[in-house]
C-alpha positions in Angstrom: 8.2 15.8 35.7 7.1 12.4 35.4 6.2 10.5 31.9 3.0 9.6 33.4 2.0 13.2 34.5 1.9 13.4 29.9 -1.1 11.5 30.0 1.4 8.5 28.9 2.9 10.6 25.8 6.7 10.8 25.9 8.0 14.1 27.3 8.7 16.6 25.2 12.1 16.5 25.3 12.6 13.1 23.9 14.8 12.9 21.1 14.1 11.4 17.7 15.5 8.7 14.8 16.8 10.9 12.2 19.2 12.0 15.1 20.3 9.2 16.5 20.8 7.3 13.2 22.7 10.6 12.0 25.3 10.7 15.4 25.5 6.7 15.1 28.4 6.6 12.2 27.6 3.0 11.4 27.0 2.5 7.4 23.0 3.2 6.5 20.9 1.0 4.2 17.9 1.6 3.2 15.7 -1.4 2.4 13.1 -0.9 -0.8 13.9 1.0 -4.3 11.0 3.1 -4.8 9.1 6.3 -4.1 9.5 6.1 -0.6 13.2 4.8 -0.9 13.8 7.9 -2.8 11.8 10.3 -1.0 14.0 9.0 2.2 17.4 9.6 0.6 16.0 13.1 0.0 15.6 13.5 4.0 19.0 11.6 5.0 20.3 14.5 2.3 18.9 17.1 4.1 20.4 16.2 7.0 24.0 15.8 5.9 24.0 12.0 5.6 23.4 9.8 2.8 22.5 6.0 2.3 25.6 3.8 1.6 23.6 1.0 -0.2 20.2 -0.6 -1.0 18.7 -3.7 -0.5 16.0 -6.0 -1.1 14.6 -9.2 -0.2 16.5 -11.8 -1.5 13.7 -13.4 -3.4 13.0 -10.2 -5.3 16.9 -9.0 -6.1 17.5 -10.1 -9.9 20.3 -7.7 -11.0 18.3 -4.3 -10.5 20.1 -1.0 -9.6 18.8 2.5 -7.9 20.1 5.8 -7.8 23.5 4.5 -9.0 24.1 1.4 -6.8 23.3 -2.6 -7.5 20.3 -3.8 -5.6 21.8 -5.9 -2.8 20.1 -9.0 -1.3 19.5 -8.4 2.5 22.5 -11.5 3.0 24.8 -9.7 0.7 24.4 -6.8 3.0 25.3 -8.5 6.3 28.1 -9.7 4.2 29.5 -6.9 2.8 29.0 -4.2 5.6 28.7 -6.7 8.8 27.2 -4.2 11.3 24.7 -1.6 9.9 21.4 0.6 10.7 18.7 -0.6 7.9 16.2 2.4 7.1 13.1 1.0 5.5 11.9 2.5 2.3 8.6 0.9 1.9 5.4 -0.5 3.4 3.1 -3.3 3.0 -0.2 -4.5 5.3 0.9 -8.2 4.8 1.6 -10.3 7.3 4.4 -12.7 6.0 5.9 -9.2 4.9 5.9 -7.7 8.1 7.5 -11.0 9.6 10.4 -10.8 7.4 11.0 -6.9 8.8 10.7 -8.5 12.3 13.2 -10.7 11.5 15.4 -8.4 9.8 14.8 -5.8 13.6 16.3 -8.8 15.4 18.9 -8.9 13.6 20.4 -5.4 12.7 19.2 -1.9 14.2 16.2 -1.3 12.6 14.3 2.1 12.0 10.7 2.4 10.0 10.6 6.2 9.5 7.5 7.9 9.5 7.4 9.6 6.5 4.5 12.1 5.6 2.0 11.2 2.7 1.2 14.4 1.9 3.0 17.7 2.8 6.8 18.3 3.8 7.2 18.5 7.8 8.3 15.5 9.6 6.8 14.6 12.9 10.3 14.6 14.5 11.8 15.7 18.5 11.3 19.3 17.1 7.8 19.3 15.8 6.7 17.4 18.7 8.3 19.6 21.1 6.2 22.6 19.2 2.9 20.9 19.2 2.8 19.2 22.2 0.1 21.1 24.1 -2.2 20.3 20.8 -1.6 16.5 21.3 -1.9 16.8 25.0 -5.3 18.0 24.3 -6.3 15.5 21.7 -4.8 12.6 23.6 -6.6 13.6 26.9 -10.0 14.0 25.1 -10.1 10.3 23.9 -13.0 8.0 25.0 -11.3 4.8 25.9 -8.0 2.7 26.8 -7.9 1.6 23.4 -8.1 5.0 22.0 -4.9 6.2 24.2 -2.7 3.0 23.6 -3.1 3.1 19.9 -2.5 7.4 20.0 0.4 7.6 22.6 1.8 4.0 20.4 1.6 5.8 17.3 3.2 9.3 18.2 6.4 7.2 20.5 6.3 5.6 17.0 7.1 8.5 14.9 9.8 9.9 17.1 11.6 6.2 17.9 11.2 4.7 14.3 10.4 1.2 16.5 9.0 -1.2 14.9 7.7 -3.3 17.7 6.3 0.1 18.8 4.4 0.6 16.0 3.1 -3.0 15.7 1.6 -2.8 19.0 -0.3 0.4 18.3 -2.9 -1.1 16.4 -6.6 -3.4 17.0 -8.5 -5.8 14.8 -9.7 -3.9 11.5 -13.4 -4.8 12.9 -13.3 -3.1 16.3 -14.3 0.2 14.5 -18.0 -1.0 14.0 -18.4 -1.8 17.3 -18.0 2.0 18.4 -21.7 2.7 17.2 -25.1 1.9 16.3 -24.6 0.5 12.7 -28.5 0.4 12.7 -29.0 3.5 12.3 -27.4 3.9 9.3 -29.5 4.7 6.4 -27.3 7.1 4.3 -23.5 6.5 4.3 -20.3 8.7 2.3 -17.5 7.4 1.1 -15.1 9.7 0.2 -12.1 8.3 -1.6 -14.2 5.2 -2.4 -11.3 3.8 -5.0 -13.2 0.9 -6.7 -16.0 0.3 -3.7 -14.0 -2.0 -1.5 -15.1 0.3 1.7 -18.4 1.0 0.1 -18.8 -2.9 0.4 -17.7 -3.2 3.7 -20.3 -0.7 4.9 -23.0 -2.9 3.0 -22.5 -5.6 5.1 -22.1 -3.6 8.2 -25.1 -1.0 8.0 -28.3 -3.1 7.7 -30.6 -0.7 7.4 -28.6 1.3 4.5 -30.2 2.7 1.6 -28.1 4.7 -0.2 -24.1 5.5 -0.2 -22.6 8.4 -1.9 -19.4 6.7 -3.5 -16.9 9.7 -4.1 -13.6 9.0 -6.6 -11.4 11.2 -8.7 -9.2 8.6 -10.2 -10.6 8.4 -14.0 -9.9 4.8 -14.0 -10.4 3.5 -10.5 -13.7 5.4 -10.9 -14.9 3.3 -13.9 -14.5 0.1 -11.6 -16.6 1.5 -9.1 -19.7 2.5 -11.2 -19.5 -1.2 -12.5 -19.6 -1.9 -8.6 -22.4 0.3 -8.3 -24.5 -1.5 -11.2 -23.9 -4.3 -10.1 -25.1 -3.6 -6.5 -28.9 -4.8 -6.3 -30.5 -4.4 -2.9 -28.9 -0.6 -1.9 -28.4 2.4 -4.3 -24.5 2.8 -4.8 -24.5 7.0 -6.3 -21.1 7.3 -8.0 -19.8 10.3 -7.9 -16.8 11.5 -10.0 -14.9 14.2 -8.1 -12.9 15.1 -5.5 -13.6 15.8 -2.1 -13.4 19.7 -1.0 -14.0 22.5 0.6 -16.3 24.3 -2.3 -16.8 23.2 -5.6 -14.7 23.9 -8.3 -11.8 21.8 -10.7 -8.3 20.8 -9.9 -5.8 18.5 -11.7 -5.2 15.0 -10.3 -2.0 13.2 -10.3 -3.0 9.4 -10.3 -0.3 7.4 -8.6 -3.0 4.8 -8.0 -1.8 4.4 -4.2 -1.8 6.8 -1.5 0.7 9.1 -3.5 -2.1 10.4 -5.4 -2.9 14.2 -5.4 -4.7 17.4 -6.4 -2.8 19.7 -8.7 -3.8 23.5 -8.5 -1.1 24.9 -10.9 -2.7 23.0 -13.9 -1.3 24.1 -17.6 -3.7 24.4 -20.4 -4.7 21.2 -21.6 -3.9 19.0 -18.8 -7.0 17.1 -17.2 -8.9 18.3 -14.4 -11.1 16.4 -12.1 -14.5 18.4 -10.3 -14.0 19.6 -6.9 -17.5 18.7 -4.9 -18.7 19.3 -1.3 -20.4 16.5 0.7 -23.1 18.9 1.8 -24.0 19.2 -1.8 -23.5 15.2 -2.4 -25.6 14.1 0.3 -28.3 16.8 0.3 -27.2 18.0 4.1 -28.5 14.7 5.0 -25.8 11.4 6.1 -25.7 8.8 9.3 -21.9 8.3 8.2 -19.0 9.4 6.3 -15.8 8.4 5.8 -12.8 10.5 4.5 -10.0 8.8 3.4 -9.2 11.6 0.4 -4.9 11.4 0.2 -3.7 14.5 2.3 -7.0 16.9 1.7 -9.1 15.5 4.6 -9.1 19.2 6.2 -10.8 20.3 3.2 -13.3 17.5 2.8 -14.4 18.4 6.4 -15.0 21.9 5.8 -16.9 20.8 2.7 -19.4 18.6 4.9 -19.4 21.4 7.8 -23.4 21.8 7.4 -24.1 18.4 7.6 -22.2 17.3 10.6 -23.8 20.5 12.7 -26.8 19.7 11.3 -27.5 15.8 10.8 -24.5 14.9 13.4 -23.3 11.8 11.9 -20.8 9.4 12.7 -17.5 10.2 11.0 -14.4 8.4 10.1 -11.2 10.4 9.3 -7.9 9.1 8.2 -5.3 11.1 10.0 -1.9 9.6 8.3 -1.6 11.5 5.1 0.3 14.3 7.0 1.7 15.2 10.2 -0.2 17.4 11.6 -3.0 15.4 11.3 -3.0 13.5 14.3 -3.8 16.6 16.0 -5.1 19.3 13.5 -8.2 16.9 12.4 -9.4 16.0 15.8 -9.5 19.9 16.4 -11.8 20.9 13.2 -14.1 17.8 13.3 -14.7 18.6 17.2 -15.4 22.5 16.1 -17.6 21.1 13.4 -19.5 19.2 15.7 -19.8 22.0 18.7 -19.3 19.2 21.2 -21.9 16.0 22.3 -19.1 13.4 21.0 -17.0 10.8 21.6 -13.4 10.3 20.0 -11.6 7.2 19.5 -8.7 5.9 17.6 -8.5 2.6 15.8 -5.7 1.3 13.4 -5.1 -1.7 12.1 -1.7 -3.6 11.7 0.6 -2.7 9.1 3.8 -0.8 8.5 4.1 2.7 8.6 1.5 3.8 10.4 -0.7 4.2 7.9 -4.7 3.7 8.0 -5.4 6.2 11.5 -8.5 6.6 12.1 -10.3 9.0 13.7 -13.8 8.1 14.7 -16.2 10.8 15.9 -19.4 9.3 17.4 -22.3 11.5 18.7 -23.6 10.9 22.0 -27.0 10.4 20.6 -25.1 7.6 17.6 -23.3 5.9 20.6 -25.6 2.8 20.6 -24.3 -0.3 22.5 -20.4 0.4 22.5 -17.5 -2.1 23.2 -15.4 -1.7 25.4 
């Protein structure tokens, strides 16, 4: 059957990465010493292969070592091992960062693994292969080109590892507000507001807003965004300390102060517990716009706000990176939520991994003047 007949997806029995940089033989290095460096020696372990050295970029190597080996600079590398696969074991948004990986993918097979945020199953050939008909769906239901270059870019992404691939499935961060009528907007949520940088953005993007219900869990992050919310004059900023769910209640939080951040549900006595709060009970049942961006518990989030999408059918922005199955499983709820009368795009902007998705639901009756 022809690709194209996959409504541009890859077929599904395309291979992946972790199995061709396993059959290769050539020595691995991974390139970062961190969580995610770690995190991807723990993968290469499971699948009987392990990292023969690390390295940095040489302006940052000054004598560190990781899990047992000396930090190499990326030119002692090429020296030492010649001809090698390079794993990356971080990320970064920045643009004279992402240059230097481009320079390192023209040099040296290059894989950026897509690993998950949040949850344990990696979007490899096998996963794909099982939930293909629930991408096929999602992929087919999207509302323009834009939408289905971005979403077929990012999911040839996960399984190839390409960097080039990955860079291309992305727009301006800016294009999202274009998707709707920011006029209308008189009540926004942010959930997962960190210190208000979104919550800012929003101001200057929704004339009309009066009020934004600012939701953060993080005890400290949440102490820079009530000073953002005194501070703001002309709209009312609510703070809200919590996190995002499905029904209220209290959970433990593990501050990472990055996207590693999560909820804890096997607290011990004693430890600290942030409140669990539903955006239906935030907001009153009443919101033009919400964002989720909530570190892996989006699903829950939605169900928590289920009332107020049926019922006030706002515009909603979901981040659909944290796991893997959420490139398929949150278009599915959110379109249940709504009942149907919507349009679904995609945006992302550039950065490596492919991090910052976005799924942006806009009612029919929200669409305003849209860009094409």
């Amino acid at each position: 059957m022809a690709e194209s007949e996959y409504f541009g997806l890859p077929a599904p029995s395309i291979s992946d990465m972790w199995k061709e940089a396993v059959s290769d033989g050539r020595p691995i290095l991974i390139y970062g010493m961190g969580n995610g460096a770690d995190k991807l020696c723990e993968r290469l372990s499971s699948l009987g292969v392990s990292a023969s050295d690390f390295f940095a970029s040489d302006g940052f190597v000054r004598g560190q070592s990781f899990r047992g080996h000396r930090v190499l600079t990326y030119s002692e590398a090429k020296e030492k091992y010649g001809d090698f696969i390079v794993m990356l074991g971080f990320g970064s948004p920045r643009s004279d960062v992402i240059a230097g990986f481009e320079r390192i993918d023209r040099e040296v097979k290059f894989f950026v693994p897509d690993m998950p945020v949040s949850g344990e199953e990696y979007f490899d050939a096998d996963f794909y292969k099982r939930n293909f008909s629930r991408i096929e769906r999602v992929y087919s239901s999207l509302a323009d080109e834009t939408s289905r270059r971005i979403y077929s870019g990012i999911v040839r992404y996960k399984l190839t590892g390409s960097l080039g691939t990955l860079l291309s499935a992305s727009c301006g961060r800016q294009e999202r507000w274009g998707l709707f009528d920011t006029g209308s907007v008189i009540t926004a949520v942010d959930a997962g507001a960190y210190t208000g940088d979104t919550a800012s953005e929003m101001l200057g993007e929704f004339p009309g807003v009066k009020q934004i219900y600012a939701i953060e869990p993080d005890h400290k992050t949440f102490k820079k965004l009530q000073k953002f919310a005194a501070e703001e004059g002309e709209c009312k900023i609510n703070a809200v300390r919590g996190a995002a769910w499905s029904s209220p209640g209290a959970a433990g939080f593990s501050s990472c102060g990055n996207r590693n951040s999560f909820l804890k549900f096997d607290c011990r006595a004693g430890e600290a517990e942030v409140p669990l709060v539903t955006i239906d009970e935030i907001c009153g049942g009443r919101a033009e716009y919400i964002k989720y961006d909530v570190e892996g518990a989006e699903r829950e989030a939605l169900l928590g706000s289920a009332e107020t999408i049926k019922n006030c059918r706002p515009v909603i922005s979901v981040s659909a990176y944290h796991r893997s199955e959420d490139i398929f499983s949150l278009a599915e709820l959110a379109g249940e939520l709504y009942g149907g009368g919507y349009r679904l795009y995609v945006r992302r902007p550039a950065c490596v991994p492919a991090w910052d998705i976005e799924f942006i639901f806009v009612p029919d009756e929200r669409s305003g003047s849209i860009r094409r």
